[in-house]
DSSP file (Angstrom, degrees, kcal/mol; ACC not computed):
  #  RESIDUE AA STRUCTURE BP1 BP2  ACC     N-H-->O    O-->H-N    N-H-->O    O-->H-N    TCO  KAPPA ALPHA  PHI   PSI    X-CA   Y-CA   Z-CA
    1    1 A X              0   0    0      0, 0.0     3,-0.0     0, 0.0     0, 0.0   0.000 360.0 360.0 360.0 141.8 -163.8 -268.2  166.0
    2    2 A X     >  -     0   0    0      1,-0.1     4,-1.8     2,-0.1     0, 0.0  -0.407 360.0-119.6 -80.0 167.7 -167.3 -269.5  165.7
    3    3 A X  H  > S+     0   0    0      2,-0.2     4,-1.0     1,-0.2     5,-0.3   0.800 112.5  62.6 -90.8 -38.7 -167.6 -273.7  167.3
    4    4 A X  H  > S+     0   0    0      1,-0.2     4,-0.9     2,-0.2     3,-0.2   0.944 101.7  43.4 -72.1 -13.3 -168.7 -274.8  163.9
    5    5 A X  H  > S+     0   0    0      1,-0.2     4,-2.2     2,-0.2    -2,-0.2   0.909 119.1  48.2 -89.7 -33.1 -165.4 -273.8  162.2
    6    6 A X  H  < S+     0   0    0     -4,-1.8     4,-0.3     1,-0.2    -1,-0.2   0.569 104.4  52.7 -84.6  16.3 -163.6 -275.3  165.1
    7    7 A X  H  X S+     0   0    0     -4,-1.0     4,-0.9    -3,-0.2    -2,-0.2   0.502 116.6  46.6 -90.3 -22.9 -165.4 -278.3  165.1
    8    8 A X  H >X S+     0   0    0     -4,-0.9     4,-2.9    -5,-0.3     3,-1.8   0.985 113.5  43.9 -62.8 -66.4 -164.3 -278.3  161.2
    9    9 A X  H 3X S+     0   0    0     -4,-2.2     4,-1.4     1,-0.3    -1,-0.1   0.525 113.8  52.6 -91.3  -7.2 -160.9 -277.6  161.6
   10   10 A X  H 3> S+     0   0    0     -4,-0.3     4,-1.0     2,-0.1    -1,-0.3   0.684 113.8  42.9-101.9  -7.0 -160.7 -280.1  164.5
   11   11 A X  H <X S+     0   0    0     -3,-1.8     4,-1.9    -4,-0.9     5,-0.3   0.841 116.2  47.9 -75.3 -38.2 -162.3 -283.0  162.4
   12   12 A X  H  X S+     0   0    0     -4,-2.9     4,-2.4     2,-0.2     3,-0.4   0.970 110.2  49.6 -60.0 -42.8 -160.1 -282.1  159.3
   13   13 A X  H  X S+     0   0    0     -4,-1.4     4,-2.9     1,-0.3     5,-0.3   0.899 117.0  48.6 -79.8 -14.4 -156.7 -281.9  161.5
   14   14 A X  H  X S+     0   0    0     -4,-1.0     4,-2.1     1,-0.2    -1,-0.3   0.920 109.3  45.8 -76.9 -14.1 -158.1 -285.7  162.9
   15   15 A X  H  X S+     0   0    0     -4,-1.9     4,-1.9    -3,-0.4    -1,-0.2   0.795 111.6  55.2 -98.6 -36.7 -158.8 -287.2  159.7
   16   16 A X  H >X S+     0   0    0     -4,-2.4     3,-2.3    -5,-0.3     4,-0.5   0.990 108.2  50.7 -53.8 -70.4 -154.9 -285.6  158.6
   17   17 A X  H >X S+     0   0    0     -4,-2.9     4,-2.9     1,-0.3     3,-0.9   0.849 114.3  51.5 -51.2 -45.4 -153.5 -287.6  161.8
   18   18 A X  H 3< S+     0   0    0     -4,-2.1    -1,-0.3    -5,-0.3    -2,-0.2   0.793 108.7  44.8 -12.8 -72.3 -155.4 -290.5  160.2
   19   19 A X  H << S+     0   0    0     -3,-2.3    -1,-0.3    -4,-1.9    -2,-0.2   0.161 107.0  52.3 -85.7  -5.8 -154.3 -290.3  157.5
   20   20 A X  H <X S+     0   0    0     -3,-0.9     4,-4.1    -4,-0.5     3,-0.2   0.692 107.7  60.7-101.6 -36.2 -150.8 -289.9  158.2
   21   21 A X  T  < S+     0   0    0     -4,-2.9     4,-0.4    -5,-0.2    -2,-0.2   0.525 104.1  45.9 -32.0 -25.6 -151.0 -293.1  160.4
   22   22 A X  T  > S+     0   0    0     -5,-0.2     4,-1.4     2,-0.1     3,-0.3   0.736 107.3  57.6-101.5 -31.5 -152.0 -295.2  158.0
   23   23 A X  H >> S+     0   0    0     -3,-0.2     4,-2.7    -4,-0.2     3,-0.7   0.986 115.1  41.3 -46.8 -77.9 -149.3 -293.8  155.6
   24   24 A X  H 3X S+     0   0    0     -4,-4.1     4,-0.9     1,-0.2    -1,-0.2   0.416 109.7  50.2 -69.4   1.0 -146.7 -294.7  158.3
   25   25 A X  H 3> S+     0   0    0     -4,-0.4     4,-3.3    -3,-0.3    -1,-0.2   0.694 114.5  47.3 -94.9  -8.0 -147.8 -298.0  159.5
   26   26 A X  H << S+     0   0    0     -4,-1.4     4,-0.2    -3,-0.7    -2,-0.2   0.909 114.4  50.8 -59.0 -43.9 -148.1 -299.3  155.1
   27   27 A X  H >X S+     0   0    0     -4,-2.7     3,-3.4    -5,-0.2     4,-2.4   0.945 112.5  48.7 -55.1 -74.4 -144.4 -297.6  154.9
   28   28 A X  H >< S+     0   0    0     -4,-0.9     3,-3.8     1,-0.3     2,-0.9   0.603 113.6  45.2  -5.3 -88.0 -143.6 -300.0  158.3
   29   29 A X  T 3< S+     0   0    0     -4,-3.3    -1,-0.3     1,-0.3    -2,-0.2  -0.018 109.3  54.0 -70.3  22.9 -144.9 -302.8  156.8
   30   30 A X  T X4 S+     0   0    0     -3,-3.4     3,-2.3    -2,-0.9    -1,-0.3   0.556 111.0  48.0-167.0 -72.8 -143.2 -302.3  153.7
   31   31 A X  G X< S+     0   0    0     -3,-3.8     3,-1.9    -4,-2.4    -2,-0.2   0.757  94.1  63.9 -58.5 -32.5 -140.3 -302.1  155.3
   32   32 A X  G 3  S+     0   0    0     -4,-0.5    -1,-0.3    -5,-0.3    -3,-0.1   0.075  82.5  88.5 -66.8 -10.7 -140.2 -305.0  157.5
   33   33 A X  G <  S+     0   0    0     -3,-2.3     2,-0.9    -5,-0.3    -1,-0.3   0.612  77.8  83.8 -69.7 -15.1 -140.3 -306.9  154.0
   34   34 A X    <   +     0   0    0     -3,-1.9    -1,-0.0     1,-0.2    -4,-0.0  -0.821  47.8 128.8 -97.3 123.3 -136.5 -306.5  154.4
   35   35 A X        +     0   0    0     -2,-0.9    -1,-0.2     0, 0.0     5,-0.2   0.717  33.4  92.9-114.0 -58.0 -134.8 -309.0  156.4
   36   36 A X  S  > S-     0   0    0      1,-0.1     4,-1.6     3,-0.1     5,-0.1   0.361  80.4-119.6 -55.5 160.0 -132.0 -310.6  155.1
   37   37 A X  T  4 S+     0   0    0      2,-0.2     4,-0.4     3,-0.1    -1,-0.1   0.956 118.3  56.0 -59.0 -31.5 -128.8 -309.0  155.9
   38   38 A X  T >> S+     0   0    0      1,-0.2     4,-0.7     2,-0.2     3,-0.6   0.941 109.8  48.1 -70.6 -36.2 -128.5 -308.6  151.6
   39   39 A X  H 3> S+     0   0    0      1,-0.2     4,-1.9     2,-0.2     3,-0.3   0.840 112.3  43.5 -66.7 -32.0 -131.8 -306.7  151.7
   40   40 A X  H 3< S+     0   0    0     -4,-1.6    -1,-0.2     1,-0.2    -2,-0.2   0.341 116.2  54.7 -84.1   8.9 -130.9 -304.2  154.6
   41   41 A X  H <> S+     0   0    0     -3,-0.6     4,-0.6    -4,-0.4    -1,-0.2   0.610 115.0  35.3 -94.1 -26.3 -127.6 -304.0  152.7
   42   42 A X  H  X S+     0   0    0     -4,-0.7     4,-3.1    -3,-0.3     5,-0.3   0.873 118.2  46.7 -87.6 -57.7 -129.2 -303.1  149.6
   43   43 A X  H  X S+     0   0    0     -4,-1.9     4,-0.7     1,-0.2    -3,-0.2   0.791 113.3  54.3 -63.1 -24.6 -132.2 -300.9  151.0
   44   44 A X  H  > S+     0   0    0     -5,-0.2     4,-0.7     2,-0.1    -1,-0.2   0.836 112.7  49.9 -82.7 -24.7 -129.0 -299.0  153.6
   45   45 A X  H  < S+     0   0    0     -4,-0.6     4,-0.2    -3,-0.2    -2,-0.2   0.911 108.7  46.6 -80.1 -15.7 -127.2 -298.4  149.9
   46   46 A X  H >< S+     0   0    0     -4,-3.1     3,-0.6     1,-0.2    -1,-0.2   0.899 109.7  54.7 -77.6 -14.3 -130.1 -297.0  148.4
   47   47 A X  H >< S+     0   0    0     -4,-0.7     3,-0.7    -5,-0.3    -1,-0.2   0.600  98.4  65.0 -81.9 -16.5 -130.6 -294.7  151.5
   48   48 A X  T 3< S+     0   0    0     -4,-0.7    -1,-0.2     1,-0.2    -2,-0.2   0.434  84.8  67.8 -87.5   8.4 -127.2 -293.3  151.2
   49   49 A X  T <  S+     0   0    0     -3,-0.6    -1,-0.2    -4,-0.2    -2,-0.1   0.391 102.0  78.8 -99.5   9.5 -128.0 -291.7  147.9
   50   50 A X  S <  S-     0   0    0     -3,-0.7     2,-0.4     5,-0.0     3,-0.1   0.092  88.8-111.4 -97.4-153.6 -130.1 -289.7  150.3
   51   51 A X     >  -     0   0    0      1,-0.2     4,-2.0    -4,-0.0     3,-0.5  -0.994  33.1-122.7-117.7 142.6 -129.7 -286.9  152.7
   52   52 A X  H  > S+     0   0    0     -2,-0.4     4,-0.7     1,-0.2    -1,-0.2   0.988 117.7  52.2 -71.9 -39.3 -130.2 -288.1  156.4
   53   53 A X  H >4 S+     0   0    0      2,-0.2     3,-0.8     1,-0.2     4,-0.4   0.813 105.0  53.1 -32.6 -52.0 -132.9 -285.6  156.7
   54   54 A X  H >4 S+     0   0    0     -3,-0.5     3,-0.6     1,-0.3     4,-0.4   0.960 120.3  37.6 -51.0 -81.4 -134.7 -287.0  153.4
   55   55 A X  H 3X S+     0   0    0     -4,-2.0     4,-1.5     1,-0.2    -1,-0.3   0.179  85.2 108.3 -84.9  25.3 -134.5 -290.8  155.3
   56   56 A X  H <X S+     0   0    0     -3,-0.8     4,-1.7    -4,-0.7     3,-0.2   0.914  76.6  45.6 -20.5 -69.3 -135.2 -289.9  158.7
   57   57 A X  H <> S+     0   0    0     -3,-0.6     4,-2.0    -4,-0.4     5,-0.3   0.987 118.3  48.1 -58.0 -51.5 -138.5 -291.2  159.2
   58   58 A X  H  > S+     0   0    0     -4,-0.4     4,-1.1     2,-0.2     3,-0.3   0.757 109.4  52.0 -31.1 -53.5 -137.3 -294.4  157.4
   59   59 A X  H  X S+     0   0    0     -4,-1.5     4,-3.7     2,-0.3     3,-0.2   0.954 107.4  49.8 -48.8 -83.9 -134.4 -294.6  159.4
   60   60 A X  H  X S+     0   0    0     -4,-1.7     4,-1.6     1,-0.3    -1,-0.2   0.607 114.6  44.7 -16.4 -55.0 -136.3 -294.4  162.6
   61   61 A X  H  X S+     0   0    0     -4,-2.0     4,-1.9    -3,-0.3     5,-0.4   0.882 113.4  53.9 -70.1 -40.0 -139.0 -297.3  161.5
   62   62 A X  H  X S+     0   0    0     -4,-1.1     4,-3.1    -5,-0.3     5,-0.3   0.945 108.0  45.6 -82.4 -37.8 -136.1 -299.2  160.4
   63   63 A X  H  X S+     0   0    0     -4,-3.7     4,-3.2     2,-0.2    -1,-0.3   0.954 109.2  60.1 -64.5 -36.7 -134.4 -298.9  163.8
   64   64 A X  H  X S+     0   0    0     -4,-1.6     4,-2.2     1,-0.2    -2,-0.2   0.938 107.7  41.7  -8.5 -85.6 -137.6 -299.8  165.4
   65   65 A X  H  X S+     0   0    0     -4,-1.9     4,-1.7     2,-0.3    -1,-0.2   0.762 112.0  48.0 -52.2 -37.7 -137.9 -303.1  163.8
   66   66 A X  H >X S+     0   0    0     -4,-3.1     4,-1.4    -5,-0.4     3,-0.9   0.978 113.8  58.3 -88.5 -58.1 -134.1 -304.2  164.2
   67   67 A X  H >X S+     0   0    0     -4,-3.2     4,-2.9     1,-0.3     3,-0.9   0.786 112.9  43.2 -20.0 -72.5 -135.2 -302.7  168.4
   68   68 A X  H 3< S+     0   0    0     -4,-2.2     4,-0.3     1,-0.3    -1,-0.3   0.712 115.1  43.1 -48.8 -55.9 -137.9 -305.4  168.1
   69   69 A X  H << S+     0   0    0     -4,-1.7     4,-0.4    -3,-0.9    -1,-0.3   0.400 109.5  56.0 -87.2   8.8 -136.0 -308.2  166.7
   70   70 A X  H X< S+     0   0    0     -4,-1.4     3,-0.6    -3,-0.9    -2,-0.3   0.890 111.1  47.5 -90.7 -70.6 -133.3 -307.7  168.8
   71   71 A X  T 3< S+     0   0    0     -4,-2.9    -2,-0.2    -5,-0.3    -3,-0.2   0.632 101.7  59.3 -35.7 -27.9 -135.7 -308.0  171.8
   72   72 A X  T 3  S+     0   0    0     -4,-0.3     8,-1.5    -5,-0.2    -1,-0.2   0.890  95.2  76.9 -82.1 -41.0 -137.4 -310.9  170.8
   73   73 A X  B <  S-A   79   0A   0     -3,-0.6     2,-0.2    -4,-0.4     6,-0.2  -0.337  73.4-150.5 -60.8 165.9 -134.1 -312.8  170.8
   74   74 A X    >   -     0   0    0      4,-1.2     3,-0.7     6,-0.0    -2,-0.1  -0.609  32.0 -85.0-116.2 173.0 -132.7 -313.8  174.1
   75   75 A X  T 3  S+     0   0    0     -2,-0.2    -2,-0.1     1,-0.2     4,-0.0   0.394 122.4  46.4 -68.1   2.4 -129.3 -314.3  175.4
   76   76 A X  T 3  S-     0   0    0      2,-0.1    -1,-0.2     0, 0.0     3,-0.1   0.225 117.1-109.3-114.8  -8.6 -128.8 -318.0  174.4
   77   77 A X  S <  S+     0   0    0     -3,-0.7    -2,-0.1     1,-0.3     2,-0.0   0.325  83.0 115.9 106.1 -15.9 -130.0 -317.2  171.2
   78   78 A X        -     0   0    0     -5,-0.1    -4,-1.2     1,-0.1     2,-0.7  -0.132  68.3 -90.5 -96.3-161.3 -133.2 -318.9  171.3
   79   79 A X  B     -A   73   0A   0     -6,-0.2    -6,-0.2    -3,-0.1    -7,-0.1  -0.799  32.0-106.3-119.5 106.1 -136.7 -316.9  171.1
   80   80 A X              0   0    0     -8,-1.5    -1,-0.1    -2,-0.7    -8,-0.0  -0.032 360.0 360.0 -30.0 126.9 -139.0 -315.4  173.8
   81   81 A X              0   0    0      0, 0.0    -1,-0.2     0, 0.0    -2,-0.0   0.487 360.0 360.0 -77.9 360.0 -142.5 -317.5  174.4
């Protein structure tokens, strides 16, 4: 393989990683609009009309985020400085 076509194919596959990076942190933040218990009750029924394969990735940010806020909280309830 000649160095300019892998100097192509290694700019194309970074500009893909890019670009899927940017995809998944807009999804994040997207997600992360849902807080309430009614909205992650509404947004878990609309994810059951799915296949878990189908909401994987979702799933995955969503557990993230509940990971996050979970952390933040402490054991008295109050909030990490």
């Amino acid at each position: 393989m000649e160095l300019t076509t892998r100097i192509r194919d290694l700019r194309v596959g970074l500009q893909n990683r890019r670009t899927m990076r940017a995809a998944q942190r807009r999804l994040s933040d997207e997600l992360a609009s849902f807080r309430t218990p009614a909205e992650r009750a509404e947004l878990d029924h609309m994810l059951g009309r799915h296949t878990l394969e189908e909401t994987a990735e979702i799933r995955a940010i969503l557990n993230r985020q509940d990971y996050e806020r979970q952390r933040q909280v402490t054991a008295l309830g109050g909030y990490r400085r």
